[in-house]
N, C-alpha and C positions, 0 to 999 in steps of 0.2 A: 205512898211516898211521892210528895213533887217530883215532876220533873228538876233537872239540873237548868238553873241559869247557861248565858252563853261564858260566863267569867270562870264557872266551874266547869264546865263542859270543855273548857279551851287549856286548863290547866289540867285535865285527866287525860284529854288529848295529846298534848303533851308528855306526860308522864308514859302514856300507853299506846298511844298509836291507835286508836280506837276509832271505827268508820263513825260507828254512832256518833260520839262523841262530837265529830267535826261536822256530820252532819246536823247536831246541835248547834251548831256556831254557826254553819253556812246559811241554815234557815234563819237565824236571828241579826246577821249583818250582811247579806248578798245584798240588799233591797239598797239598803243606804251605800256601800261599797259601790253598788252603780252609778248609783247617782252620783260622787266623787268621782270614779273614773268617767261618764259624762261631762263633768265639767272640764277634765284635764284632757279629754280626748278631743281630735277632730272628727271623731265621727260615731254615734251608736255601735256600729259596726266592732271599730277599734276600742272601745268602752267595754263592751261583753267580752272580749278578747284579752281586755285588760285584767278583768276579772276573775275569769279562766286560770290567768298564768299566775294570777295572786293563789290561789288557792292550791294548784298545782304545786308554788311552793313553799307552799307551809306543807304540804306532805312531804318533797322530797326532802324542806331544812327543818324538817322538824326537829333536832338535836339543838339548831343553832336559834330555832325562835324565841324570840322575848316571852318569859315567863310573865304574869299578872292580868293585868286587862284586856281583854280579846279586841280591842282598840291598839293596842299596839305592837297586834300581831299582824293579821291580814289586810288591814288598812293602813299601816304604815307601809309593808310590800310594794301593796300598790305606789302609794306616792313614790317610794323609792327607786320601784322601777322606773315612773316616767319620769323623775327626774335626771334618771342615768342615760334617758336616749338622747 
C-alpha cells in the first residue's frame, strides 16, 4: 500500500489526532512553510520559531483547523499569525 499523500494524511489527522499522520504533513510542507516564514520574518531565527508555533497549533486547534488541502491548514497559521503581530 502507498504511503498516504500530505492532503490525505492531513485530513486523517484531523479526523484522529494521529502523530504519524502529522508527521506526514510536517515532512511534506516544513521545507516550503520556512521559506514563507523567511520571507515574512526579520530574521532565520524568528522564521523557525515561526514555524514551531504553526505546527504547535494545528495540534492544540485541531478541532477548529480547515478541513481539505494541507495548504490551508499550517500555512495559512502561519501567515495568520504574522499578520496578527
Amino acid at each position: 500500500m502507498p504511503a498516504p499523500n500530505e492532503n490525505t494524511a492531513w485530513a486523517r489527522y484531523l479526523r484522529s489526532g494521529s502523530a504519524g499522520d502529522l508527521a506526514i504533513v510536517y515532512d511534506a510542507t516544513a521545507a516550503e512553510l520556512l521559506r514563507v516564514a523567511i520571507h515574512l520574518s526579520a530574521s532565520p531565527v524568528e522564521a523557525e520559531d515561526l514555524v514551531q508555533v504553526t505546527y504547535l497549533l494545528a495540534i492544540e486547534r485541531r478541532d477548529r483547523a480547515p478541513a481539505g488541502d494541507v495548504s490551508t491548514g499550517p500555512a495559512t497559521a502561519t501567515s495568520e499569525r504574522h499578520g496578527r503581530r
